[in-house]
FILUM-984758 format. One record per residue (C-alpha): x, y, z. Coordinates in Angstrom, 3 decimals. Layout:
BEGIN
{rec {X,Y,Z}}
...
***
This chain:
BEGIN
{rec {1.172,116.154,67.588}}
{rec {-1.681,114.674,65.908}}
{rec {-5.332,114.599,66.970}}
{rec {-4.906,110.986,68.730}}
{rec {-2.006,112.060,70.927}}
{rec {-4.422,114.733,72.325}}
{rec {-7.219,113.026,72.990}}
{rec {-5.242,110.919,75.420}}
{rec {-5.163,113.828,77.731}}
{rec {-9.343,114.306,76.656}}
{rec {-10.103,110.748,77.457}}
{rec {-8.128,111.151,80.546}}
{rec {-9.686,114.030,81.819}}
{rec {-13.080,112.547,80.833}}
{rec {-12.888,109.265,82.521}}
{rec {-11.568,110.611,85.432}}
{rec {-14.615,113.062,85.795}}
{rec {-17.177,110.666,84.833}}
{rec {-16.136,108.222,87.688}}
{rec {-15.556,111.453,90.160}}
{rec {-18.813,112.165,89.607}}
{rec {-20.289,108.515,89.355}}
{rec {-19.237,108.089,92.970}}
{rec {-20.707,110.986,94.187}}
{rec {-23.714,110.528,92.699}}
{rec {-24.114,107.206,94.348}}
{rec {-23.987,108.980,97.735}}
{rec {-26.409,111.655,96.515}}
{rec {-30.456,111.225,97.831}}
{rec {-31.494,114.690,96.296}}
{rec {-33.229,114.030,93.191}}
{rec {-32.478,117.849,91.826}}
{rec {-28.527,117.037,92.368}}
{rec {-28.944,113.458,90.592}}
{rec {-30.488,114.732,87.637}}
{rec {-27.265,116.417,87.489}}
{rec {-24.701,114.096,87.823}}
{rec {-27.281,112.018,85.141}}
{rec {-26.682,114.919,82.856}}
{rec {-22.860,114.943,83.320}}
{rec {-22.686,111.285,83.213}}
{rec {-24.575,111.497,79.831}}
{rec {-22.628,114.292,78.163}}
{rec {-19.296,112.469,78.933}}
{rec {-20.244,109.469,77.862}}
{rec {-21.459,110.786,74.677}}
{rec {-18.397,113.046,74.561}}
{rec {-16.067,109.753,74.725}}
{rec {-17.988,108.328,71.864}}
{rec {-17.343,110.727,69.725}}
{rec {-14.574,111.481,70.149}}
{rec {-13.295,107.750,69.626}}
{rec {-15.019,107.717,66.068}}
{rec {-13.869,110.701,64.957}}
{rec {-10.294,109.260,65.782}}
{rec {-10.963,105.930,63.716}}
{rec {-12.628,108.131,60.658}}
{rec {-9.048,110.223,60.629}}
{rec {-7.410,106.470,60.685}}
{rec {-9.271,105.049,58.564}}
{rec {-10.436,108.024,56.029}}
{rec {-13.839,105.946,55.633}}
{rec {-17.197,107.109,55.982}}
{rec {-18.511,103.980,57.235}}
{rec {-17.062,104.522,60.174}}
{rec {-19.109,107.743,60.602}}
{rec {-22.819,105.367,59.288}}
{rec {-21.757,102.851,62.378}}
{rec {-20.850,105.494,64.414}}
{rec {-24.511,107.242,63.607}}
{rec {-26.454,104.045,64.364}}
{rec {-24.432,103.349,67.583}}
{rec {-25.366,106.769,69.058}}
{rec {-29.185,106.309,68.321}}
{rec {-29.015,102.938,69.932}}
{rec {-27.369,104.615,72.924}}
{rec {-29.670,107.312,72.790}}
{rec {-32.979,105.209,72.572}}
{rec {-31.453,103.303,75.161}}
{rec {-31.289,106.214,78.091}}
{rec {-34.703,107.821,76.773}}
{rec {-36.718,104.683,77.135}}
{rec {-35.271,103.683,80.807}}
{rec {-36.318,107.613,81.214}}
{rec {-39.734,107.701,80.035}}
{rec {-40.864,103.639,80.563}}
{rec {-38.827,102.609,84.120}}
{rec {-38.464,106.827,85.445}}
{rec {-37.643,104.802,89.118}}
{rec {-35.373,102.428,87.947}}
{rec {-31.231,102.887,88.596}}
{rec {-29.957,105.741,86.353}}
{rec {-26.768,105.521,87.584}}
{rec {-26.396,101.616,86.780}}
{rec {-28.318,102.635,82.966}}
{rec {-25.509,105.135,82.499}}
{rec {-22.655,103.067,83.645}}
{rec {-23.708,100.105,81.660}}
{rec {-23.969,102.599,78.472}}
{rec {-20.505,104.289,79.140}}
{rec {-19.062,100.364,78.928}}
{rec {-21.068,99.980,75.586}}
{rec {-18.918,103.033,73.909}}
{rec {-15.844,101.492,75.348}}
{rec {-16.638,98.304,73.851}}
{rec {-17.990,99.978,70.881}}
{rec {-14.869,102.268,69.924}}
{rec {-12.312,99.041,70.651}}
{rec {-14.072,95.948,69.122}}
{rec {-14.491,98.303,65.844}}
{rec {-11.159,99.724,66.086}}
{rec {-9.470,95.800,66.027}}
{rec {-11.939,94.636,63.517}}
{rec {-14.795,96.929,61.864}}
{rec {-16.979,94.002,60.619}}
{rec {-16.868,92.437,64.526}}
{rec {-17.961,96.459,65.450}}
{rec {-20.935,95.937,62.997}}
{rec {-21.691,92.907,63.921}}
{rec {-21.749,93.846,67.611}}
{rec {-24.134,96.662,67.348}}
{rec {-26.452,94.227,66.039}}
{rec {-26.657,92.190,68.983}}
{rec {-26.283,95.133,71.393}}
{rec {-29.767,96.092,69.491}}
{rec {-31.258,93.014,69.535}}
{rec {-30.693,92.692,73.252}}
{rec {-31.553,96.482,74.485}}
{rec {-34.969,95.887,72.807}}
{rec {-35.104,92.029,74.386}}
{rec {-34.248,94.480,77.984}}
{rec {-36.594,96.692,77.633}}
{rec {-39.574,94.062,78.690}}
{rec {-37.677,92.397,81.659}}
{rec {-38.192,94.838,83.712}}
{rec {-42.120,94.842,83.540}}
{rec {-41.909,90.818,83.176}}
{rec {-40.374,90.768,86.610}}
{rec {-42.867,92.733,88.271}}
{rec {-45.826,90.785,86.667}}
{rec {-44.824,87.537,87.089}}
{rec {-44.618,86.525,90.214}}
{rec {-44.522,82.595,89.729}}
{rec {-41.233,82.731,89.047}}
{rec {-40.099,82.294,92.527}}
{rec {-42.199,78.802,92.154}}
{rec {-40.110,77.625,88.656}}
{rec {-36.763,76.630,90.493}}
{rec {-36.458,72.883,88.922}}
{rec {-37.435,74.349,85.451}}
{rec {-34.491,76.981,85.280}}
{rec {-32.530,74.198,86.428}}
{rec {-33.710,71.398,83.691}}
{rec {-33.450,74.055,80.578}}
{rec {-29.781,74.932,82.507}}
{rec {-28.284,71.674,82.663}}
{rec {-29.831,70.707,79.101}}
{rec {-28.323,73.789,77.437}}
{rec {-24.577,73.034,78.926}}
{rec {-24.993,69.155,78.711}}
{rec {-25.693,70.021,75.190}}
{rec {-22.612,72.124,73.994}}
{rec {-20.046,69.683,74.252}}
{rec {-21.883,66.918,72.165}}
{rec {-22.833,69.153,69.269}}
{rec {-21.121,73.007,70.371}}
{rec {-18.165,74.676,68.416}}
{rec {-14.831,74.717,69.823}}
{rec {-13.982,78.398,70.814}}
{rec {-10.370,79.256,72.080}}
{rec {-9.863,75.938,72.708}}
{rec {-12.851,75.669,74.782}}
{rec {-16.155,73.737,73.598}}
{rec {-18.398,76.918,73.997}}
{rec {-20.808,77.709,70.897}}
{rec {-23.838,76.642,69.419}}
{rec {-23.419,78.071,65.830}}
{rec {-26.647,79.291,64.378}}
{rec {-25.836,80.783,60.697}}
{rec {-22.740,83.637,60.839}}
{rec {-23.652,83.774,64.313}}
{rec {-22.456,81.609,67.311}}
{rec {-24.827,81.086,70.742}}
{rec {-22.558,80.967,73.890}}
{rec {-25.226,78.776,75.935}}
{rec {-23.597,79.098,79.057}}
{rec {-24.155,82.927,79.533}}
{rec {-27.288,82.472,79.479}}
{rec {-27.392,79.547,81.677}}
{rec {-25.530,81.480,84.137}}
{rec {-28.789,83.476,84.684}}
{rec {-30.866,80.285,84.884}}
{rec {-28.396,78.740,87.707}}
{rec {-28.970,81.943,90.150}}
{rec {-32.543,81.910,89.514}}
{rec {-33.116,78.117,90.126}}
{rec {-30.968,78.823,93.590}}
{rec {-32.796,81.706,94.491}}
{rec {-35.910,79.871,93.838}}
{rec {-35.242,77.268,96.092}}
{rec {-33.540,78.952,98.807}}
{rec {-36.081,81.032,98.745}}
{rec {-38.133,78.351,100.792}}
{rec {-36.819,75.596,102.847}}
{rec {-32.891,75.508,103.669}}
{rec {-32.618,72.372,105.118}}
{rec {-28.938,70.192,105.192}}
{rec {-30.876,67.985,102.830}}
{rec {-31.946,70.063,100.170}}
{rec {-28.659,72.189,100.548}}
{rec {-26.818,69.159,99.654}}
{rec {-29.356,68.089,96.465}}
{rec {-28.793,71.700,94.973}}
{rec {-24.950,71.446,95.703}}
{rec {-25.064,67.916,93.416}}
{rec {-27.274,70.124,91.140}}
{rec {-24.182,72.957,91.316}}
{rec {-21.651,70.520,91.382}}
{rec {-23.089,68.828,87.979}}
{rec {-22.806,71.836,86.230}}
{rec {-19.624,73.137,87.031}}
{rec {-18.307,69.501,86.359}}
{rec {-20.212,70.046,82.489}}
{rec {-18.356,73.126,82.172}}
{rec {-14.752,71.916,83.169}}
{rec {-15.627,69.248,80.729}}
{rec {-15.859,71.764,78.124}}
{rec {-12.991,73.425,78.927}}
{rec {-14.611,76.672,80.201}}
{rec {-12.595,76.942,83.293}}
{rec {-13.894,80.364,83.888}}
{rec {-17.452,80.105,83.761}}
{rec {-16.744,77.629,86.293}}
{rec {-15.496,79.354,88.791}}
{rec {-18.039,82.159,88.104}}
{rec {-20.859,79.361,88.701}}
{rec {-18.878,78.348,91.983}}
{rec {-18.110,81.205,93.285}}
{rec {-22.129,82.634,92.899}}
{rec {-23.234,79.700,94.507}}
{rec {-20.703,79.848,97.430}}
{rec {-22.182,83.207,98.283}}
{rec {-26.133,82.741,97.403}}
{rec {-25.865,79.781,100.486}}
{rec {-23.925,82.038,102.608}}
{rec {-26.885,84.722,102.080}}
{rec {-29.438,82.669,102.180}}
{rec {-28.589,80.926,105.720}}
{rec {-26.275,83.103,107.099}}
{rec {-24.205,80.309,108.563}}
{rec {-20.592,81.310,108.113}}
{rec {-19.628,77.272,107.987}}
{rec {-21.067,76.737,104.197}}
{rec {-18.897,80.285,103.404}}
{rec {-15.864,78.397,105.093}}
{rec {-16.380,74.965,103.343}}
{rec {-17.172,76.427,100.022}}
{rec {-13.733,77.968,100.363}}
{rec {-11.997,74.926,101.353}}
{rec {-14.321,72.832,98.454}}
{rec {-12.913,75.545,96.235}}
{rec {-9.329,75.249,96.685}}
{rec {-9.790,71.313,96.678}}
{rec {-11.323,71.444,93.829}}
{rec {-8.625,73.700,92.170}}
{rec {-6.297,70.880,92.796}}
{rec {-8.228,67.974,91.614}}
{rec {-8.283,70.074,88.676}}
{rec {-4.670,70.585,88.200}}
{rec {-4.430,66.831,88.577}}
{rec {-6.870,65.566,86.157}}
{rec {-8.124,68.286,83.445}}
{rec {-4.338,69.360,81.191}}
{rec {-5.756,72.334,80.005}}
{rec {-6.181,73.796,83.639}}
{rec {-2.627,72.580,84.139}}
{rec {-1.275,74.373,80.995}}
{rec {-2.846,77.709,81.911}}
{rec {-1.677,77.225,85.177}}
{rec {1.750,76.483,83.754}}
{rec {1.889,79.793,81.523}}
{rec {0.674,81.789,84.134}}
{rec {3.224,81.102,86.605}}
{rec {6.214,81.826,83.925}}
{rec {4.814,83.073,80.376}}
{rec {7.840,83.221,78.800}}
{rec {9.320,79.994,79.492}}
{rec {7.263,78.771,76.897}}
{rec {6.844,82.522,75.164}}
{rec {6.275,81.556,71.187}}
{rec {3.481,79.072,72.669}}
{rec {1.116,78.797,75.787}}
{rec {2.343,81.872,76.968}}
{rec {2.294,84.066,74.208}}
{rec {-0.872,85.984,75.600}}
{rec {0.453,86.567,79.303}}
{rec {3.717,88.002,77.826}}
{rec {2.362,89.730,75.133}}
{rec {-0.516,91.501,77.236}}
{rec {2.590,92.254,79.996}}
{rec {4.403,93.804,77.214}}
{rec {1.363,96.060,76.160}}
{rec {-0.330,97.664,79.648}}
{rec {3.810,98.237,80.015}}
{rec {3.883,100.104,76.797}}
{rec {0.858,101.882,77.577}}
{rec {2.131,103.570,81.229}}
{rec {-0.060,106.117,82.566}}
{rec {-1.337,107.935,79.560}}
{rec {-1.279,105.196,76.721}}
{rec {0.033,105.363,73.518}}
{rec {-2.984,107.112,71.579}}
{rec {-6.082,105.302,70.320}}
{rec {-5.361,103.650,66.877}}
{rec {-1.492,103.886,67.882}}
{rec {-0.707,100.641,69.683}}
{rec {-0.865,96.700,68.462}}
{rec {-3.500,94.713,70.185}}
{rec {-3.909,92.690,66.702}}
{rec {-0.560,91.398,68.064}}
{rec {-2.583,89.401,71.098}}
{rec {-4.236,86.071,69.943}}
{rec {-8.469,86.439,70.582}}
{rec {-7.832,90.184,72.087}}
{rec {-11.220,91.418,71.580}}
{rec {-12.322,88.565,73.496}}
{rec {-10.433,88.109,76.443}}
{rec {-8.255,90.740,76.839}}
{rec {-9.612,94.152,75.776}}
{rec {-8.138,95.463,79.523}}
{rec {-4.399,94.944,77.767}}
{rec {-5.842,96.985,74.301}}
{rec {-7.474,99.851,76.919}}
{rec {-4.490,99.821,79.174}}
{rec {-1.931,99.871,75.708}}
{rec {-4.094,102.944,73.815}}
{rec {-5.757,104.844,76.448}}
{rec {-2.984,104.198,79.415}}
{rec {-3.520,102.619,82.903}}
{rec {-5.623,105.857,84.141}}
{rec {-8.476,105.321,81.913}}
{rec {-8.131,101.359,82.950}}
{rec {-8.241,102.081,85.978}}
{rec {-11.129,104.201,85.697}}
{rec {-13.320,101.864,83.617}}
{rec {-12.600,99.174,86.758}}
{rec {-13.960,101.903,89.015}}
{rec {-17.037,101.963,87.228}}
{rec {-17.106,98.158,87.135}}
{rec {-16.765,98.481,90.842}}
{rec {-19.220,100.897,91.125}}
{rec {-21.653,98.669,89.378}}
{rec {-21.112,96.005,91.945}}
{rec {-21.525,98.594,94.793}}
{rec {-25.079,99.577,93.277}}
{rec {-25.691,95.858,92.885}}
{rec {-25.263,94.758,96.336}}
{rec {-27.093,97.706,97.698}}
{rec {-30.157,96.931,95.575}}
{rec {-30.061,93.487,97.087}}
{rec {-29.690,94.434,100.534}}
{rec {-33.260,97.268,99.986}}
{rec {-35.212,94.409,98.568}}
{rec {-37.880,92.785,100.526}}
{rec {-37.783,89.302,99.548}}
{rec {-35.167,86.918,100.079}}
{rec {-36.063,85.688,96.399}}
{rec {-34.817,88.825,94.779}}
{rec {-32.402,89.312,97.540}}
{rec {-30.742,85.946,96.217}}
{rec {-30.911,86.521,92.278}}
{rec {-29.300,90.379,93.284}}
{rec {-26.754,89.148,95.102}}
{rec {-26.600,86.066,92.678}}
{rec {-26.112,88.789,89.776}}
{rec {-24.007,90.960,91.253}}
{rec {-21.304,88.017,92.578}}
{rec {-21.037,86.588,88.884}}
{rec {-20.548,89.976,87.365}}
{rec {-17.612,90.923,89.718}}
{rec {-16.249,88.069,90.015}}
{rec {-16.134,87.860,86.386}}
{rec {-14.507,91.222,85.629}}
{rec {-12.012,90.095,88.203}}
{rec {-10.698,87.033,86.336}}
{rec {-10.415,88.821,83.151}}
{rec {-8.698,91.568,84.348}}
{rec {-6.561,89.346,87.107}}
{rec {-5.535,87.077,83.804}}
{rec {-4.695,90.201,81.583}}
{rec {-2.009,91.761,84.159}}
{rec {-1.003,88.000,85.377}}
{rec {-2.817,88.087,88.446}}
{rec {-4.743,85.050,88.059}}
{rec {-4.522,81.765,85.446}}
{rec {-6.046,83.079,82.181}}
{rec {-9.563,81.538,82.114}}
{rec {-10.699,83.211,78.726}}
{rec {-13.910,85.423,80.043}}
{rec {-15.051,88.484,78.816}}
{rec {-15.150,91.695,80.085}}
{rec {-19.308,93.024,80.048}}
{rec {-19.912,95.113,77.465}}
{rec {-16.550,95.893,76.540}}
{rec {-15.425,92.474,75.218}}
{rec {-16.395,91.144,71.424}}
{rec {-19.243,88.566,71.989}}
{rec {-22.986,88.808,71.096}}
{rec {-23.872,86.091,73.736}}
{rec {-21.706,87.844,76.729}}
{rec {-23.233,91.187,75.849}}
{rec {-26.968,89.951,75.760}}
{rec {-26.807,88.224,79.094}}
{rec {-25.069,91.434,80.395}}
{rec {-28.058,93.806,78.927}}
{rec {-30.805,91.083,81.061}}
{rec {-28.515,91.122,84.161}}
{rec {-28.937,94.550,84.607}}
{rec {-32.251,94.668,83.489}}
{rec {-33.098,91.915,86.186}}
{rec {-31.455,94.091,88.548}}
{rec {-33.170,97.253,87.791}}
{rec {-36.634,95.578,87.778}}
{rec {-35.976,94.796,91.384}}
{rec {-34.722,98.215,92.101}}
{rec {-37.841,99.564,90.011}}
{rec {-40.045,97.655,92.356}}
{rec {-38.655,98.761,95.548}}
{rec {-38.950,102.191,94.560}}
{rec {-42.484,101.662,93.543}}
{rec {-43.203,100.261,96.703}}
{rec {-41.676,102.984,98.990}}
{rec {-43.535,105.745,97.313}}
{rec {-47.015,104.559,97.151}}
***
């Protein structure tokens, strides 16, 4: 039994611990006993990361794999330290779940492909620094409440532009490419959409200007099925269902959203053929196995092979999934590290959207009430279609998972998200204890 094959049982034990202890922690008030679960939190995480790399270096018999491996913990590192020492009130337990999803991402994207690892710590850098001032921005700047129409303009200009001039990604007209690098506009714009809602629920909410920033909603979703990107759409709708709900507590607008939604599913169907041939492959994969359904069956096939306990990191074949590292790093998890750890890491995603929602519900403002609850919707919602579409759930709709999944744009937008949400959180705190 090699070192792999036992540290299925370590990552087991460690993942099961970690979110054990994640939960508790998020019941916890006493500072003395959160500094502890902090501290486990931290040395598992750390543990996991290690432990992962020192399994690739015995696979790969390559010191680079030790240099990335180096440079990924110092990121990491700086990462915890600064939230520490610069934002001491803001959400430790969100900082250390988001961190324990950058190792899992880490360890996977560089086991598929080591130059896509490389290339992913770059952009996990570039956007952990980019975090860093959100926070503080948030609390300073209080006209942003008053810039509604602008998030909206640069929003709908960014998506209007992608299909005209974008790169086709998985089918999908998605990218901006900007030298070796491509820009995945609408990740960002997803941010821009919640805040141009928030900012204008946050004052009137009459039937008129609900239905202006419905058209407003409606025109982007309509850019994005354009451009193939069924599931940002549905992240978009979805957000937007629930920031009206919240903002005018009506239960009607929840209700019609619903029935708009499944309407709208159909029109789709009807009109847009790639919607219809996901829809197709999802509902029997292996009619049409060598082709559109290759993925679904293929995925299937691995979280099967994986069972409980997985088949050992480095030991299963998720080069055998078309665009894994993209869309369905659940299936390579699920494959290497079994459906325990999988299930785990969705606990923590869960978590994430518990500590979400409860920020939004302490804030004082129904302007960062919104953008919380704004946040929080697209970031569940999201982990839900790309795990629902990995064990055939759902239609594939070809999102990633945050932080774990191969993309410099989806990982980015994740790093503000939570920084958005811990500047809120950072500012109730500061407000209760003055």
């Amino acid at each position: 039994m090699d070192f792999a094959e036992i540290a299925r049982y370590i990552f087991i034990g460690l993942f099961a611990v970690y979110t054990l202890v994640t939960y508790v922690g998020s019941t916890l008030h006493d500072r003395r006993a959160l500094k502890g679960v902090y501290a486990i939190q931290n040395i598992i995480t750390f543990a996991i990361h290690l432990i992962g790399y020192i399994i690739l270096y015995l696979g790969a018999d390559d010191m680079k794999y030790i240099v990335l491996y180096i440079c990924e913990f110092a990121l990491l590192f700086a990462t915890i330290v600064v939230y520490d020492i610069v934002y001491p009130k803001a959400s430790r337990l969100l900082v250390n779940n988001m961190v324990i999803l950058e190792v899992v991402g880490f360890i996977f994207i560089t086991r598929i492909n080591y130059d896509e690892g490389v290339r992913q710590l770059v952009l996990a850098a570039i956007g952990t620094v980019i975090t860093f001032f959100v926070p503080a921005f948030l609390r300073n700047v209080k006209q942003m409440r008053n810039w509604g129409w602008a998030f909206a303009a640069i929003g709908f200009i960014a998506l209007a532009i992608v299909p005209i001039f974008g790169r086709t990604v998985n089918g999908a007209d998605l990218a901006i490419r900007i030298g070796d690098y491509t820009l995945q506009l609408s990740e960002f714009v997803k941010i821009l959409f919640v805040l141009f809602v928030a900012s204008i629920f946050n004052r009137l909410r009459s039937f008129k200007q609900i239905l202006i920033v419905s058209g407003i909603a409606f025109a982007h979703i309509v850019i994005l099925l354009v451009s193939r990107d069924l599931g940002t759409a549905l992240i978009f709708f979805v957000a937007y269902v629930v920031m009206i709900y919240v903002a005018t507590h009506k239960f009607y607008y929840l209700a019609a959203g619903v029935g708009i939604g499944l309407l709208g599913g159909f029109i789709s169907s009807k009109v847009f053929s790639h919607v219809r041939s996901r829809i197709y492959a999802w509902r029997d994969p292996f009619k049409d196995y060598q082709g559109s359904g290759w993925q679904i069956a293929r995925s299937l096939f691995s979280i099967a092979a994986g069972g409980w306990i997985g088949v050992g990191l480095g030991k299963g074949l998720p080069s055998s999934i078309i665009h894994i590292e993209n869309d369905m790093m659940f299936t390579a998890i699920s494959e290497e590290m079994g459906g325990i750890v999988a299930i785990a890491i969705l606990l923590i995603c869960l978590n994430n959207l518990i500590l979400m929602m409860g920020i939004a519900s302490r804030c004082n403002t129904l302007f960062y009430r919104l953008i919380a609850v704004g946040l929080g919707s697209m970031y569940g919602f999201q982990v839900f279609l790309t795990v629902g579409g990995a064990i055939k759930l759902i239609p594939l709709t070809g999102v990633t998972l945050p932080f774990v999944s191969y993309g410099g744009s989806s990982l980015i937008a994740s790093l503000i998200v939570f920084a958005l949400i811990n500047g809120m959180y950072t500012m109730r705190e500061e407000q209760v204890t003055r």
